[in-house]
Structure formats: C-alpha cells, structure tokens
C-alpha atoms as a printed R data frame, in Angstrom:
   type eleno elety resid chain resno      x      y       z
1  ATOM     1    CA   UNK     A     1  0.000  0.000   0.000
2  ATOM     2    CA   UNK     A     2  0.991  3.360  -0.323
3  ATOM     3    CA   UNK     A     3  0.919  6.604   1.409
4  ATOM     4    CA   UNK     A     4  0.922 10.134   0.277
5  ATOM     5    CA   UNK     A     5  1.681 12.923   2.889
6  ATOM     6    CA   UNK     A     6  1.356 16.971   1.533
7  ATOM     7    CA   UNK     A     7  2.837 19.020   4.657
8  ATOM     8    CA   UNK     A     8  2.621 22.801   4.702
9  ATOM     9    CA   UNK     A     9  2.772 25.370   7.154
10 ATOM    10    CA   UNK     A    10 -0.438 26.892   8.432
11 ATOM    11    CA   UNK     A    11 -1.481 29.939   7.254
12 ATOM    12    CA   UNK     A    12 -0.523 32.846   9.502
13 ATOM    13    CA   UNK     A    13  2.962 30.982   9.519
14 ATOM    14    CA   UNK     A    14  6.243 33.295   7.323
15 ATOM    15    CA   UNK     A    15  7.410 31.359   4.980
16 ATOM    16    CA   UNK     A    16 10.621 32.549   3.844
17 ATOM    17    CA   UNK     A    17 11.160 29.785   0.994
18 ATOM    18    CA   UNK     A    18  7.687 30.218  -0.428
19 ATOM    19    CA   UNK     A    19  8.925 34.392  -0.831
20 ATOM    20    CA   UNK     A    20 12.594 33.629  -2.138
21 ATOM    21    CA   UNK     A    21 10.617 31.722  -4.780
22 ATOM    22    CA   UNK     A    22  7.984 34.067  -5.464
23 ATOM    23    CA   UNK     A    23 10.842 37.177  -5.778
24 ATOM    24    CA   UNK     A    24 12.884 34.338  -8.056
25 ATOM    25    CA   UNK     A    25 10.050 33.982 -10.447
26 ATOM    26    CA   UNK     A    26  9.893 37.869 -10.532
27 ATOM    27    CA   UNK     A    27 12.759 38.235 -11.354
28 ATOM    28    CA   UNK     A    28 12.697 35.339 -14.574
29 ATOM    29    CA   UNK     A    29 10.167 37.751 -15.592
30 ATOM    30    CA   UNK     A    30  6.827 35.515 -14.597
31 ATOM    31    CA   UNK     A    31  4.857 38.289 -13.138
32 ATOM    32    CA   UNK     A    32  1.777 38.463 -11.501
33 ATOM    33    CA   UNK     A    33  2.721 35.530  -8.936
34 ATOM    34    CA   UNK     A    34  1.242 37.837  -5.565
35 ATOM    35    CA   UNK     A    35  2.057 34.928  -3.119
36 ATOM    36    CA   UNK     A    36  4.180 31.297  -2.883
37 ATOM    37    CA   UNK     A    37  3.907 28.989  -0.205
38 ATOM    38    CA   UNK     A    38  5.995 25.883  -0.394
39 ATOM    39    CA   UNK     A    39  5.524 22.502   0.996
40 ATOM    40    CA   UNK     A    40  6.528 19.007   0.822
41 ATOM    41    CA   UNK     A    41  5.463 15.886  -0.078
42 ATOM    42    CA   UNK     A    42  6.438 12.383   1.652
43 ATOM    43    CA   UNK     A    43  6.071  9.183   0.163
44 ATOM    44    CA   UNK     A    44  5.677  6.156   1.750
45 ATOM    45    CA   UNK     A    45  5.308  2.018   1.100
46 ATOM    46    CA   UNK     A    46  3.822  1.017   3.507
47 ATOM    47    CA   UNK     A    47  3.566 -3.468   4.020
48 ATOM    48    CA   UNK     A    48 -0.322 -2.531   5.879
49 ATOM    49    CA   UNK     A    49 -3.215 -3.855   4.051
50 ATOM    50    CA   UNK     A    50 -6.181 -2.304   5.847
51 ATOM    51    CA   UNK     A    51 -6.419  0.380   4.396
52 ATOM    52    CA   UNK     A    52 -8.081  2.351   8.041
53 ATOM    53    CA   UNK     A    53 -4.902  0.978   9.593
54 ATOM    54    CA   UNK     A    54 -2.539  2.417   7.516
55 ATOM    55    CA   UNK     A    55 -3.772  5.780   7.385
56 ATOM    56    CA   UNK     A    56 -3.977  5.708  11.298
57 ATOM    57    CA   UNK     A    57 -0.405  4.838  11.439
58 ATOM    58    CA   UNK     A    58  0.895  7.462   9.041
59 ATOM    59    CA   UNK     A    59 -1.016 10.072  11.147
60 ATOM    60    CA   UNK     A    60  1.265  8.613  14.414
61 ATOM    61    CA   UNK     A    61  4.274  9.319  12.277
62 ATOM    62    CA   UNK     A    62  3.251 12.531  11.245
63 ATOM    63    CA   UNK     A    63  2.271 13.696  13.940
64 ATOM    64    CA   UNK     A    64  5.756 11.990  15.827
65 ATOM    65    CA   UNK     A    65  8.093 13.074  12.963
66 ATOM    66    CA   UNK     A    66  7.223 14.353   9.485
67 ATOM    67    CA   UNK     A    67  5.235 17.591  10.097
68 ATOM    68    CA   UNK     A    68  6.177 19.636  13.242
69 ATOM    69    CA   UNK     A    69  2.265 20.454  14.182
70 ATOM    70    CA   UNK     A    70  2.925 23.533  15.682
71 ATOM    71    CA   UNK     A    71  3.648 25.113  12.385
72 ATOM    72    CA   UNK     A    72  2.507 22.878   9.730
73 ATOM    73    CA   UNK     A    73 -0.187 21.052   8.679
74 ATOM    74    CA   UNK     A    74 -0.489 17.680   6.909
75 ATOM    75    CA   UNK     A    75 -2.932 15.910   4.565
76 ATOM    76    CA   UNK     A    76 -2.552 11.721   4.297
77 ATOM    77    CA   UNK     A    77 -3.703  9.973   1.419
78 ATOM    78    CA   UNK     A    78 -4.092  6.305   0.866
79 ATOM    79    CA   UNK     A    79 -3.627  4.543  -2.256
C-alpha cells in the first residue's frame, strides 16, 4: 500500500522559501505571482493492508516526525 503525505505550514505561519521563490520567479520575468507557499510531499510504502490501519499509522508518524504540528499542517492519502 501506499501513502501520500502533503505538509505545509499553516497559514498565519512566514514562509521565507515560499517568498525567495515568489521574488525568483519575478525576477525570470513571470509576473503576476502575488504569493508562494511551499511545501513538501512524503512518500511512503507502507507493508499494511487495511487500508483504516494504515492511514492511522501514518497520522502517528506525522504527527511523531514528518510535520512539526505547531507550524505545519499535513494531509494523508491512501492509495
């Protein structure tokens, strides 16, 4: 089975890669961009089978190592 995780910081939170991009594609002359925010995306094989089970455990690990809740938030999708 596998998992797709989308992490991003919450709105409200600077993002200081999301603006060196958004000044970078200013600069290469693609104007108009008024805002970046960048993210990331995780993914995982996962040897689960039930599906409910595997998307439980990839919230534990999220929420115990690949998104720092405070600051970002995650999405989990099963496939």
């Amino acid at each position: 089975m596998k998992a797709v995780v989308h992490v991003m910081l919450k709105q409200g939170v600077l993002d200081p890669q999301g603006e060196a991009v958004r000044h970078a594609l200013g600069a290469l002359g693609f104007g108009g961009v008024e805002g970046v925010r960048q993210g990331k995306v995780i993914e995982l094989d996962l040897a689960e089978t039930d599906r409910d089970a595997a998307e439980a455990t990839v919230r534990e690990m999220c929420e115990k190592l690949l998104a720092n809740t405070v600051i970002e938030s995650f999405r989990v999708e099963i496939a």
